[in-house]
DRENPA-3360 file (N, C-alpha, C; in nm, 2 decimals, always signed):
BEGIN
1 = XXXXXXXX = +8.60/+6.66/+3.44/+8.52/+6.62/+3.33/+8.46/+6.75/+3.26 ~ +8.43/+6.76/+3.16/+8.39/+6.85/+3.07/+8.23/+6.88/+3.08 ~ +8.21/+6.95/+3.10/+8.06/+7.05/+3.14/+7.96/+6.95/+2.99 ~ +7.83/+6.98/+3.04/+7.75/+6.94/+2.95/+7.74/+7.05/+2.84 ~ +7.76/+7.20/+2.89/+7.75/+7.31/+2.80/+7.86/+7.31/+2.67 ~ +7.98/+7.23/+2.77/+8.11/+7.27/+2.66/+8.14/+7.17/+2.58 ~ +8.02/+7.03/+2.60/+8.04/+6.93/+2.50/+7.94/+6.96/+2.41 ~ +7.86/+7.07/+2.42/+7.73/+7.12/+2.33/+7.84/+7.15/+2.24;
9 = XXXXXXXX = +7.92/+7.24/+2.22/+8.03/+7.31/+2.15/+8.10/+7.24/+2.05 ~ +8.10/+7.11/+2.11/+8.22/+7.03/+2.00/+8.15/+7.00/+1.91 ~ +8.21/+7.01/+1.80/+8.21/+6.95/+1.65/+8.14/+6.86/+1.64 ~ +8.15/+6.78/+1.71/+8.13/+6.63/+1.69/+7.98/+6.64/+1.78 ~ +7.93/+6.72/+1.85/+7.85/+6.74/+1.94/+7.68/+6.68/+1.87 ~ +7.63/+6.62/+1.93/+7.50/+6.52/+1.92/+7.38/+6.53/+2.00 ~ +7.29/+6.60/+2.04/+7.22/+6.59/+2.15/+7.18/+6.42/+2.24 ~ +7.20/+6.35/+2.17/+7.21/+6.21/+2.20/+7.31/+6.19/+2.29;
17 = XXXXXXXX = +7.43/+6.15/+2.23/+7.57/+6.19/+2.26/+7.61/+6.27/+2.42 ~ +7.56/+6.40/+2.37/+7.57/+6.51/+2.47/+7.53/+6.42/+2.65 ~ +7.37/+6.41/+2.63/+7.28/+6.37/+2.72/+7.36/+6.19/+2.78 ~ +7.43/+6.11/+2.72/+7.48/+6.00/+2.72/+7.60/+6.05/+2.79 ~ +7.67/+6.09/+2.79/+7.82/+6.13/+2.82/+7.77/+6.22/+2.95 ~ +7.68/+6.34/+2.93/+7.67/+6.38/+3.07/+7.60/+6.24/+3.17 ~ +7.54/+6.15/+3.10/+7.50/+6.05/+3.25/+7.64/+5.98/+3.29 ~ +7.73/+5.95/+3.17/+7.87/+5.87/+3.25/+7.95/+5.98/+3.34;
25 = XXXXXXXX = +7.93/+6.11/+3.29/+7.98/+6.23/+3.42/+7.94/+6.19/+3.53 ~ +7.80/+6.22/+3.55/+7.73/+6.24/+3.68/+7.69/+6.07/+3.77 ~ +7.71/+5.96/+3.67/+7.61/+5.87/+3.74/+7.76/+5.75/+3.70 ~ +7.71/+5.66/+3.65/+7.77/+5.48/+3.62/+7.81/+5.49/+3.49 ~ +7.99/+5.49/+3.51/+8.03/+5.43/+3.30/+7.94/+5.34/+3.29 ~ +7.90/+5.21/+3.34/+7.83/+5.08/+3.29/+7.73/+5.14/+3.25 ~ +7.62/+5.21/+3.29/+7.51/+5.26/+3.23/+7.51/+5.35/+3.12 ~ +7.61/+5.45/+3.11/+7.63/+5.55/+2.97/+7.67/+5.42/+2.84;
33 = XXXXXXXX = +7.81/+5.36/+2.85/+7.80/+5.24/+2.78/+7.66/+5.12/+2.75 ~ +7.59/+5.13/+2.81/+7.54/+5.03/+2.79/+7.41/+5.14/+2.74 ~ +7.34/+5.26/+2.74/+7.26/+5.30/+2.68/+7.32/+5.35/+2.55 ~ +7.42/+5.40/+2.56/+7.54/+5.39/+2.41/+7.47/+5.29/+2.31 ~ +7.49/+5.18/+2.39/+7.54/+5.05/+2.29/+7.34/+5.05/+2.23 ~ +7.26/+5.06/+2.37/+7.14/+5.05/+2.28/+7.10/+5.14/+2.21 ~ +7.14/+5.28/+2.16/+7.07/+5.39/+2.09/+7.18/+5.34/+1.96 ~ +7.27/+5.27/+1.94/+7.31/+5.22/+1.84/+7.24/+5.13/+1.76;
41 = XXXXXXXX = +7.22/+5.00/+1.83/+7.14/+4.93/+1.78/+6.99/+4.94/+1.76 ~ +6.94/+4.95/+1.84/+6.77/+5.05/+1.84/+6.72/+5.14/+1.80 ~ +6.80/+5.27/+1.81/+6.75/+5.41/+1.75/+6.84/+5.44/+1.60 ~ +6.98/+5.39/+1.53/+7.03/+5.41/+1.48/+7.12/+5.53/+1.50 ~ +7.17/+5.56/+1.59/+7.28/+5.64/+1.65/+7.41/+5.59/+1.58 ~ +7.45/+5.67/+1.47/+7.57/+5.64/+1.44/+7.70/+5.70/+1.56 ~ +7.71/+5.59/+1.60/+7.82/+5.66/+1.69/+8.01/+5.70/+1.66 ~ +8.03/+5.76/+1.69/+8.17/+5.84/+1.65/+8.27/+5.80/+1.73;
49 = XXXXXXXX = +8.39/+5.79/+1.71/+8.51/+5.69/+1.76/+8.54/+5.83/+1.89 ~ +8.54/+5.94/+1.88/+8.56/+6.03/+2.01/+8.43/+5.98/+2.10 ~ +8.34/+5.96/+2.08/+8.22/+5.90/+2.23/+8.27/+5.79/+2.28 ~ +8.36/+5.69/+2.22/+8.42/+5.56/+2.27/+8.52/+5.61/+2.38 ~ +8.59/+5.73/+2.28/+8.76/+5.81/+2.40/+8.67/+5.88/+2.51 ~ +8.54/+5.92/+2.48/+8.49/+6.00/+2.60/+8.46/+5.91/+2.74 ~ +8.39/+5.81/+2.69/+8.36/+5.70/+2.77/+8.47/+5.62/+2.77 ~ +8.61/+5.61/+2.78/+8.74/+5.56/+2.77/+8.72/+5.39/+2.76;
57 = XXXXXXXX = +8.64/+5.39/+2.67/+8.64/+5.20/+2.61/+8.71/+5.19/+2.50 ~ +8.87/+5.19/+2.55/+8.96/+5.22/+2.46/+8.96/+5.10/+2.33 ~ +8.93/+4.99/+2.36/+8.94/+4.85/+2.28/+8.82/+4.90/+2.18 ~ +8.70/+4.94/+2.23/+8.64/+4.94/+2.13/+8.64/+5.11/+2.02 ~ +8.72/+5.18/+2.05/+8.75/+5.31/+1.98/+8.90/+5.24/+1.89 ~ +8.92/+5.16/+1.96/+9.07/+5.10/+1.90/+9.03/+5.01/+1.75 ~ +8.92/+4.97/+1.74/+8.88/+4.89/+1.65/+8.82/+4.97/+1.56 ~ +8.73/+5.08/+1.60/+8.65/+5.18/+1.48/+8.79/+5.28/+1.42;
65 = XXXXXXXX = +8.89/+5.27/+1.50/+9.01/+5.38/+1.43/+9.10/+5.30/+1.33 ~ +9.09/+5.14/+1.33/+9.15/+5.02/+1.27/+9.09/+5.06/+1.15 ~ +8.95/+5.03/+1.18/+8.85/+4.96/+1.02/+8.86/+5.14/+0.97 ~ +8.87/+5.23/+1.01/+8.89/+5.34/+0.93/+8.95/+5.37/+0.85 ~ +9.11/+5.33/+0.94/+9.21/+5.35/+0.85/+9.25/+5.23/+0.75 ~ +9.19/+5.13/+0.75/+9.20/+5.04/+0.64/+9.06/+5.05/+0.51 ~ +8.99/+5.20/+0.56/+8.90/+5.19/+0.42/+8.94/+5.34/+0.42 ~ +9.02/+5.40/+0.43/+9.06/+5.56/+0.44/+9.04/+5.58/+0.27;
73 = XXXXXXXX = +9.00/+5.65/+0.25/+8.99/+5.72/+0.06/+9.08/+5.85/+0.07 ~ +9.19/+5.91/+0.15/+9.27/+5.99/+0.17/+9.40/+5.99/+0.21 ~ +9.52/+6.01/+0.22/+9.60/+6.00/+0.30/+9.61/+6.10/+0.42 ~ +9.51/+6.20/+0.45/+9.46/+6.27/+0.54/+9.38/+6.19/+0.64 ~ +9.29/+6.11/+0.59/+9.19/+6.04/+0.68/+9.27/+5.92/+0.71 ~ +9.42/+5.86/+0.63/+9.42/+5.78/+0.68/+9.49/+5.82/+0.84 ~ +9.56/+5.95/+0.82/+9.66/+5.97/+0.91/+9.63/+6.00/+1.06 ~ +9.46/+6.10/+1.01/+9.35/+6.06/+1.16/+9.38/+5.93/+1.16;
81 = XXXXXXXX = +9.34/+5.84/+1.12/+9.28/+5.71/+1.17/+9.39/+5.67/+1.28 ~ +9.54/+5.71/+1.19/+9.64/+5.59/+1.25/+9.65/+5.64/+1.43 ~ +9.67/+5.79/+1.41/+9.73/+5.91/+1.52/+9.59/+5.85/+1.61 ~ +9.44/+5.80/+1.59/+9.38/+5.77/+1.69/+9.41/+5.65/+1.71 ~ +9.45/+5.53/+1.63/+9.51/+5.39/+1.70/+9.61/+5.43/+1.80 ~ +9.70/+5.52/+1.77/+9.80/+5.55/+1.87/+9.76/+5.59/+2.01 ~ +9.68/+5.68/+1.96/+9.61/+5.76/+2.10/+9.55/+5.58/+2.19 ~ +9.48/+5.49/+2.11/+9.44/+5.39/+2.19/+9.52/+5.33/+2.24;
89 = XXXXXXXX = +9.61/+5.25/+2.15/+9.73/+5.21/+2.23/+9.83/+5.25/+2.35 ~ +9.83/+5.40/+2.37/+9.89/+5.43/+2.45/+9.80/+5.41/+2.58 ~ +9.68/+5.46/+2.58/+9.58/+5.43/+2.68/+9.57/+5.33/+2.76 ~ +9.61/+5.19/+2.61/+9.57/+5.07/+2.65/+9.68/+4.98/+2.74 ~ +9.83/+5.11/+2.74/+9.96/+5.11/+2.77/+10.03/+4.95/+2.68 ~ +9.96/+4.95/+2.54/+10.00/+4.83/+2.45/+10.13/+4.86/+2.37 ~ +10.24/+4.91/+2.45/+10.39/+4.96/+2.42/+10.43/+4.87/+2.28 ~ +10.45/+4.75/+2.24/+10.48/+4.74/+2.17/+10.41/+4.76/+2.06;
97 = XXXXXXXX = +10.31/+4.71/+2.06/+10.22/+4.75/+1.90/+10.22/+4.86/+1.87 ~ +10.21/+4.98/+1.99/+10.23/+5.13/+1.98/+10.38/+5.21/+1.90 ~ +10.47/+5.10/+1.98/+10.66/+5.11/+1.91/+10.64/+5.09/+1.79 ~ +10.55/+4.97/+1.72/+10.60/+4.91/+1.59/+10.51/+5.00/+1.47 ~ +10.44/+5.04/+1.54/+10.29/+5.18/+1.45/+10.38/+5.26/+1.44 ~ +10.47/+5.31/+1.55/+10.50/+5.49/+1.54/+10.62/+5.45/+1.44 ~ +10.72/+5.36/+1.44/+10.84/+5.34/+1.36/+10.83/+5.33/+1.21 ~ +10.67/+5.25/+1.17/+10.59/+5.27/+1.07/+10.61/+5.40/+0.99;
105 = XXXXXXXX = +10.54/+5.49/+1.10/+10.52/+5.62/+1.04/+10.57/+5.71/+1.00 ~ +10.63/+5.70/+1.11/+10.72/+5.84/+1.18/+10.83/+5.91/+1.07 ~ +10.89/+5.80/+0.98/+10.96/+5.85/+0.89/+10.92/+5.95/+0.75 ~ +10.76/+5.90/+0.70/+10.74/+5.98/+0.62/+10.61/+6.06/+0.67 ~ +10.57/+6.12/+0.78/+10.47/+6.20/+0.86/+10.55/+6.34/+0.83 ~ +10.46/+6.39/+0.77/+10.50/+6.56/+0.82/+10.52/+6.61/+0.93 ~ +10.61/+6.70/+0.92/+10.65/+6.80/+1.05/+10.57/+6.79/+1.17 ~ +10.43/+6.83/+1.13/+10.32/+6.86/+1.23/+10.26/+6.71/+1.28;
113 = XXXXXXXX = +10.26/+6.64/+1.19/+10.20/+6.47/+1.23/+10.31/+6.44/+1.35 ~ +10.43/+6.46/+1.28/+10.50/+6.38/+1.40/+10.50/+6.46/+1.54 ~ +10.49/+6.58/+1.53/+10.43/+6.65/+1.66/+10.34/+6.54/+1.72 ~ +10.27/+6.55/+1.69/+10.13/+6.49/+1.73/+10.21/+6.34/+1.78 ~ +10.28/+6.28/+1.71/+10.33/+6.11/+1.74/+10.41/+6.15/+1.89 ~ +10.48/+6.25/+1.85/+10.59/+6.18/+1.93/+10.61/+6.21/+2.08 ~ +10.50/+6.24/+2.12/+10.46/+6.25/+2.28/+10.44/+6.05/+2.32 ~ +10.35/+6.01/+2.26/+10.37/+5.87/+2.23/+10.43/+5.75/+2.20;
121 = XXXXXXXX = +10.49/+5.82/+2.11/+10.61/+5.74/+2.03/+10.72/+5.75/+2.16 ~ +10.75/+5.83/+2.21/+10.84/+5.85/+2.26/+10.81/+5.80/+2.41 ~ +10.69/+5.77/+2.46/+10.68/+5.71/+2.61/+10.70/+5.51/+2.55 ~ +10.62/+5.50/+2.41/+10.68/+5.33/+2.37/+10.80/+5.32/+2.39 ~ +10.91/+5.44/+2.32/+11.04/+5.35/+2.37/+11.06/+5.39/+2.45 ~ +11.06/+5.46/+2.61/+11.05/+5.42/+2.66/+11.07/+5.34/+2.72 ~ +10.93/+5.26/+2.77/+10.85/+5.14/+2.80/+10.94/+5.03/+2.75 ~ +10.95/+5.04/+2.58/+11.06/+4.90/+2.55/+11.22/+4.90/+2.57;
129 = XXXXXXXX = +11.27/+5.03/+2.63/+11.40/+5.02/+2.60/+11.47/+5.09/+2.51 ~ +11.37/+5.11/+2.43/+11.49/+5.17/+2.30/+11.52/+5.33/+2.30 ~ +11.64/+5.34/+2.38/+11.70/+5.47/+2.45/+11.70/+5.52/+2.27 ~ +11.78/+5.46/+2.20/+11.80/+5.57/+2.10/+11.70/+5.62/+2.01 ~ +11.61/+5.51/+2.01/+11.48/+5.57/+1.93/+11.38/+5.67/+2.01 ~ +11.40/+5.64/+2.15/+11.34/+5.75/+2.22/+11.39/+5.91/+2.22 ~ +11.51/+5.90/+2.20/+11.57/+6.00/+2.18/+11.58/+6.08/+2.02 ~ +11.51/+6.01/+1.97/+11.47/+6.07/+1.83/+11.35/+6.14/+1.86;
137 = XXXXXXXX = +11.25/+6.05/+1.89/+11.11/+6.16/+1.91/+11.12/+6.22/+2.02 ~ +11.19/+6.22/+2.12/+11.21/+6.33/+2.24/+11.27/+6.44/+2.16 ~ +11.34/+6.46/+2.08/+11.39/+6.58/+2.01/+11.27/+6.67/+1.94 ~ +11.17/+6.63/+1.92/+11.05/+6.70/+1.90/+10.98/+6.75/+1.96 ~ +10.99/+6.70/+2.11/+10.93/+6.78/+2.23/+10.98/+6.88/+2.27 ~ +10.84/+6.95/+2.33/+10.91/+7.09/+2.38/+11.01/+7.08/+2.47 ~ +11.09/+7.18/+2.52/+11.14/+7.17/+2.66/+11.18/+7.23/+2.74 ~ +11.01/+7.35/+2.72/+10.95/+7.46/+2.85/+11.09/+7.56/+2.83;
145 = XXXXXXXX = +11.14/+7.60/+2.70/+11.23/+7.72/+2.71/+11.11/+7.79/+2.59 ~ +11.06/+7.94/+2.64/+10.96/+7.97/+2.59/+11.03/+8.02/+2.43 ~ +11.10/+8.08/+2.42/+11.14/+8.15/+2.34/+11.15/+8.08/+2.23 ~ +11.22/+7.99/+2.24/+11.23/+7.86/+2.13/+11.10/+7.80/+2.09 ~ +11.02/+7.81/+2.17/+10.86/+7.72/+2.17/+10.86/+7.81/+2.05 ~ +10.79/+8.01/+2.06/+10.73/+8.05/+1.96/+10.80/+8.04/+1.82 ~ +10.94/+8.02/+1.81/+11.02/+7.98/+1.71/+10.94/+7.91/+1.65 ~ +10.92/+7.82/+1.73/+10.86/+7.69/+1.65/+10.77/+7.66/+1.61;
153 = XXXXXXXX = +10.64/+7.78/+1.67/+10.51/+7.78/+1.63/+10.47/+7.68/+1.74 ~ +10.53/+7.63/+1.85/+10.44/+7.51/+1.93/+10.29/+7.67/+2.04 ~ +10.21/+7.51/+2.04/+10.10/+7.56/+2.10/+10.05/+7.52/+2.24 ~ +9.98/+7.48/+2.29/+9.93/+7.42/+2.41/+9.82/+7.34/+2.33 ~ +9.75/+7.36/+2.17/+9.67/+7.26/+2.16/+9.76/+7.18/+2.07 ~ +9.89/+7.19/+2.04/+9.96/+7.08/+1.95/+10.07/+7.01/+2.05 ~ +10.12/+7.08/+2.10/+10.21/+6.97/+2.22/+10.14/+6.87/+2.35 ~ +10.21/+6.81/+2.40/+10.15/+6.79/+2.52/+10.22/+6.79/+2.65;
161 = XXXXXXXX = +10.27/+6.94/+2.63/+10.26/+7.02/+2.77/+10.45/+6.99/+2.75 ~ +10.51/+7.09/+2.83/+10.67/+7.14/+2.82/+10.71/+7.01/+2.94 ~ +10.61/+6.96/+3.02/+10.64/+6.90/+3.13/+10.64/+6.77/+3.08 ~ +10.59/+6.72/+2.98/+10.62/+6.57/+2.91/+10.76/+6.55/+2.85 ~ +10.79/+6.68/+2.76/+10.92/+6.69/+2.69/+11.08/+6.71/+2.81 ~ +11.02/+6.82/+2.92/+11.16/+6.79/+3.02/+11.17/+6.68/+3.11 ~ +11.04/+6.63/+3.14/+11.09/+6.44/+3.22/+11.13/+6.37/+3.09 ~ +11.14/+6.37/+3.01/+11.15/+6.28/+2.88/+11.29/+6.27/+2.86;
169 = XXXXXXXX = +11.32/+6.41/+2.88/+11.50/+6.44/+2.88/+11.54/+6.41/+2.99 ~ +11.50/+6.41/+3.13/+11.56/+6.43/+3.22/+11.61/+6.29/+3.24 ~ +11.52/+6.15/+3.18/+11.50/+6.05/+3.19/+11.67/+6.03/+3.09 ~ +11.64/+6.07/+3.01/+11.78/+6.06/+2.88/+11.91/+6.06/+2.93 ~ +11.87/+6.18/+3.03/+12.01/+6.23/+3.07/+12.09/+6.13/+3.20 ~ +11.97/+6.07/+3.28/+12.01/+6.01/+3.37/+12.09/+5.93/+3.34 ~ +12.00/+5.84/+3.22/+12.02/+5.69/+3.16/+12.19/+5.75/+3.10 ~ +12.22/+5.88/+3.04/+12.39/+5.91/+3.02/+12.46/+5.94/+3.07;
177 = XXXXXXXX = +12.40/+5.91/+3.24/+12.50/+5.95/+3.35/+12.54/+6.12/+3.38 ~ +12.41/+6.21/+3.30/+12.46/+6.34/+3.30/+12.34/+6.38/+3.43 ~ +12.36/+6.38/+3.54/+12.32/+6.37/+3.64/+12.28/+6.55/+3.70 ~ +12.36/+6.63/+3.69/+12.34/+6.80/+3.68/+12.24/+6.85/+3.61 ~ +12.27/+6.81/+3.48/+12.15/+6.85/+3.33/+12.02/+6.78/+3.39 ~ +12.02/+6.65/+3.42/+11.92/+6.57/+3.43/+11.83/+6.64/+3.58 ~ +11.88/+6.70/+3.67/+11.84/+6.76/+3.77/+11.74/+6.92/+3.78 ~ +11.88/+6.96/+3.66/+11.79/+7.07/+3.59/+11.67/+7.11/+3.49;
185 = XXXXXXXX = +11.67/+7.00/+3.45/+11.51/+6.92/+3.39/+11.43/+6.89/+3.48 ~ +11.44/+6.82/+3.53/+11.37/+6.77/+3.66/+11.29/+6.93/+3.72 ~ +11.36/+7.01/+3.77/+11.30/+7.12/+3.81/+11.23/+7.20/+3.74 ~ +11.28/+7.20/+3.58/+11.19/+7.27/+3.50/+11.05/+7.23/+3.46 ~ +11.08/+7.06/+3.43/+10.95/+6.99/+3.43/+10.83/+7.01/+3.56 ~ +10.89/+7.03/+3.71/+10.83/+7.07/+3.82/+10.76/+7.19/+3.80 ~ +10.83/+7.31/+3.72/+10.77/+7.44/+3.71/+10.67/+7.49/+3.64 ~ +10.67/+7.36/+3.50/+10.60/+7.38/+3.39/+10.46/+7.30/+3.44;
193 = XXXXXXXX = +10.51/+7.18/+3.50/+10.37/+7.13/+3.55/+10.28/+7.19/+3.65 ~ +10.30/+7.26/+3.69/+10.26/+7.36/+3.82/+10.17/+7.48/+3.72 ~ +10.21/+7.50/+3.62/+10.09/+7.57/+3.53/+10.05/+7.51/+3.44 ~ +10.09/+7.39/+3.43/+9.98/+7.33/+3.37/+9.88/+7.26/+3.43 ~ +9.91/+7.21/+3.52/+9.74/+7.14/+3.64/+9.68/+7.24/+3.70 ~ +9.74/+7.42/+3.73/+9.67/+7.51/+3.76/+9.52/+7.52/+3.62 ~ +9.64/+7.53/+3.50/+9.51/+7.56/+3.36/+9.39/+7.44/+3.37 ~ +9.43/+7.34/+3.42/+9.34/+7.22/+3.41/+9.24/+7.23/+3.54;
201 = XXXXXXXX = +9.24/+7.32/+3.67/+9.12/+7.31/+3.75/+9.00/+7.27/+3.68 ~ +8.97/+7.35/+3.60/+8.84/+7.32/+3.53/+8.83/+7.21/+3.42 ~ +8.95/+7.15/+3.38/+8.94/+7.08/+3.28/+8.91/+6.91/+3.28 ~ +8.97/+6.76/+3.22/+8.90/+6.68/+3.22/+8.98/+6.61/+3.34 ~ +8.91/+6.48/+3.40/+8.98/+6.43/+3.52/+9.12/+6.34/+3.42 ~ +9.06/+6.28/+3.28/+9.26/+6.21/+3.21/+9.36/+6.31/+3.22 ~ +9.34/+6.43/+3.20/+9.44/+6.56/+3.14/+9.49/+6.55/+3.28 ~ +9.40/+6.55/+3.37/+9.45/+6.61/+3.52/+9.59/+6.45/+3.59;
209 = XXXXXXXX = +9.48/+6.36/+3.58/+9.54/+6.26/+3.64/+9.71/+6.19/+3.56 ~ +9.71/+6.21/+3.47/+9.82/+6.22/+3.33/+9.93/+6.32/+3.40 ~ +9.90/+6.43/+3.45/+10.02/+6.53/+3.47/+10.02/+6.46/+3.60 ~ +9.94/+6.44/+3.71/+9.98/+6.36/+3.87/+10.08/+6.26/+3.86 ~ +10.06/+6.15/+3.75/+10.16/+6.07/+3.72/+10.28/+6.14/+3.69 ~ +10.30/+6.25/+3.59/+10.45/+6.26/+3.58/+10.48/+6.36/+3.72 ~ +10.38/+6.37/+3.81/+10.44/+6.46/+3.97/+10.55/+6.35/+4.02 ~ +10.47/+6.24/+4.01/+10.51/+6.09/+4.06/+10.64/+6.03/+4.03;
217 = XXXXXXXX = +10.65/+6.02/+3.87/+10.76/+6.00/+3.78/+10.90/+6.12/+3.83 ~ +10.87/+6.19/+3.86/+10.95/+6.32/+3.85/+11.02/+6.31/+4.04 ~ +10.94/+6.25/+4.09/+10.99/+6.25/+4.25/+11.09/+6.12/+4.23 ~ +11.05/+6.04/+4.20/+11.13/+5.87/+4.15/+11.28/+5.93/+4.05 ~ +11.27/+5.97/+3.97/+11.37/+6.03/+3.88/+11.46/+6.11/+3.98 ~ +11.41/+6.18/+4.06/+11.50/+6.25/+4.20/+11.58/+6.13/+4.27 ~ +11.47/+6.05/+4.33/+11.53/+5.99/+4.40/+11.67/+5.87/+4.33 ~ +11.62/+5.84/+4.15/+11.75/+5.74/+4.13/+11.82/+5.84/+4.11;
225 = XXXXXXXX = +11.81/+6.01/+4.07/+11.96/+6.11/+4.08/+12.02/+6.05/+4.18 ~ +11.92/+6.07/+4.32/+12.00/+6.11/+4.47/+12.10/+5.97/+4.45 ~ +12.07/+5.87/+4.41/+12.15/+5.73/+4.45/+12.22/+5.75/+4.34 ~ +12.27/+5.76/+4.21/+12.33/+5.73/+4.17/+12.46/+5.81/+4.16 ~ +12.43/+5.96/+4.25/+12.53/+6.05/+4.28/+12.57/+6.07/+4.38 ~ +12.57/+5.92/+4.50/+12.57/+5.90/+4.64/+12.79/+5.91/+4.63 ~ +12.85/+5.90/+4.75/+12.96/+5.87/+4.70/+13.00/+5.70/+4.71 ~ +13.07/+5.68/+4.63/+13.09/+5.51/+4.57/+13.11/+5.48/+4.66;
233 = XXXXXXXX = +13.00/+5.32/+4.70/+13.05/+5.25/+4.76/+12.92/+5.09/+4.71 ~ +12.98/+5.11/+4.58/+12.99/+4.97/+4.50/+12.95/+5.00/+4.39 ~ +12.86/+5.00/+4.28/+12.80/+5.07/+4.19/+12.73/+5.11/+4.18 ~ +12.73/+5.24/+4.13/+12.64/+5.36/+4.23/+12.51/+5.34/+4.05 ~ +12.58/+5.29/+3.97/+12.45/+5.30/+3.83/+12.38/+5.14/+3.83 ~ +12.38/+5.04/+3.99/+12.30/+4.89/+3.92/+12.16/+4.93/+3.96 ~ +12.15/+5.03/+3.98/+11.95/+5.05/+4.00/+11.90/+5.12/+3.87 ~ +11.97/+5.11/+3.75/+11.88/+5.20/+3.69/+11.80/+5.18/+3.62;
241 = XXXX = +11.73/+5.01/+3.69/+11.64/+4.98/+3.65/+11.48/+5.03/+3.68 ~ +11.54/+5.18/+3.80/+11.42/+5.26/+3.84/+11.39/+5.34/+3.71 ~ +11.48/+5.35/+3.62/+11.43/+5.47/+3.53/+11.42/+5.40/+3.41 ~ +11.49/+5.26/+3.37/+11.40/+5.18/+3.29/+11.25/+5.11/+3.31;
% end
């Protein structure tokens, strides 16, 4: 969780806010939510669609990033609005409505927007199946070869992490039967994630718990390699409903 000092810092930072969000740290979500809800209606606390994501009440940050983006006066503010429905959806793990948003977008988003989509965009399909659309927004992820990263201007605050983009591939590769490639991802994504939950000691428990899952994902992805490169004795590809 993020320090009470370092949420002084943010932008969006509120001494209200601040003091609320350190009690859901230290004490009961039910209690930070629910004095939330009353400095809303009682003191007039305009509250901000990030104190919803801090206190992870994803439904209801999902609705103030809705009504946003359908009164947007920008095509800037609308594109916050939508990039935070996404961010909910994914949270809320609502794969399709998330698939049918990003397909929306994705085509006329700028370079840098679709950065931003396609860490998500690309766990939807995923989730629904759709290898080839997944493999459009996987081509935007990083994939932990440094050199190419600075090419590209990627950052650690605009991606999400080299270790999302090589399980993303490695997953690709399986599903094409390229089982070598797919292995050598696999270990890169291992390497990359190992400095990235080192950077995270100090950081929030979602960032942390987010990279555990793909520890998780990434042992499972070994294990359908190990079976599907066993030697034949019947079909070595009817489980790969592990990696769908």
């Amino acid at each position: 969780m993020e320090s009470e000092g370092a949420l002084s810092n943010r932008r969006d930072a509120n001494p209200v806010a601040v003091a609320l969000i350190h009690i859901n740290n230290q004490y009961q979500h039910e209690a930070a939510v629910g004095i939330l809800t009353y400095a809303q209606q009682r003191l007039g606390v305009q509250l901000k669609k990030s104190w919803y994501e801090k206190l992870q009440c994803w439904d209801d940050a999902l609705k103030a990033y809705t009504a946003k983006a359908s009164q947007a006066s920008s095509p800037h503010l609308g594109l916050d609005a939508t990039l935070g429905r996404m961010q909910c959806l994914a949270a809320l793990a609502w794969w399709e409505e998330l698939s049918n948003l990003c397909k929306e977008y994705w085509m006329p988003a700028e370079p840098a927007a679709r950065l931003e989509m396609a860490p998500m965009a690309a766990n939807a399909a995923w989730n629904m199946g759709e290898w080839d659309q997944m493999a459009a927004y996987v081509s935007r992820l990083d994939d932990g070869n440094e050199t190419k990263l600075r090419v590209l201007g990627y950052t650690a605050s605009n991606s999400d992490g080299s270790s999302n983009g090589t399980l993303l591939r490695a997953v690709l590769l399986v599903r094409q039967g390229k089982y070598d490639e797919a292995r050598e991802y696999v270990e890169s994504a291992r390497k990359c994630l190992a400095t990235e939950l080192a950077a995270l000691v100090l950081g929030t428990f979602e960032c942390a718990y987010r990279n555990m899952v793909r520890v998780r994902q990434l042992s499972v992805l070994e294990e359908v390699i190990e079976y599907c490169t066993l030697p034949p004795m019947g079909n070595p590809v009817a489980d790969l409903q592990y990696v769908e």
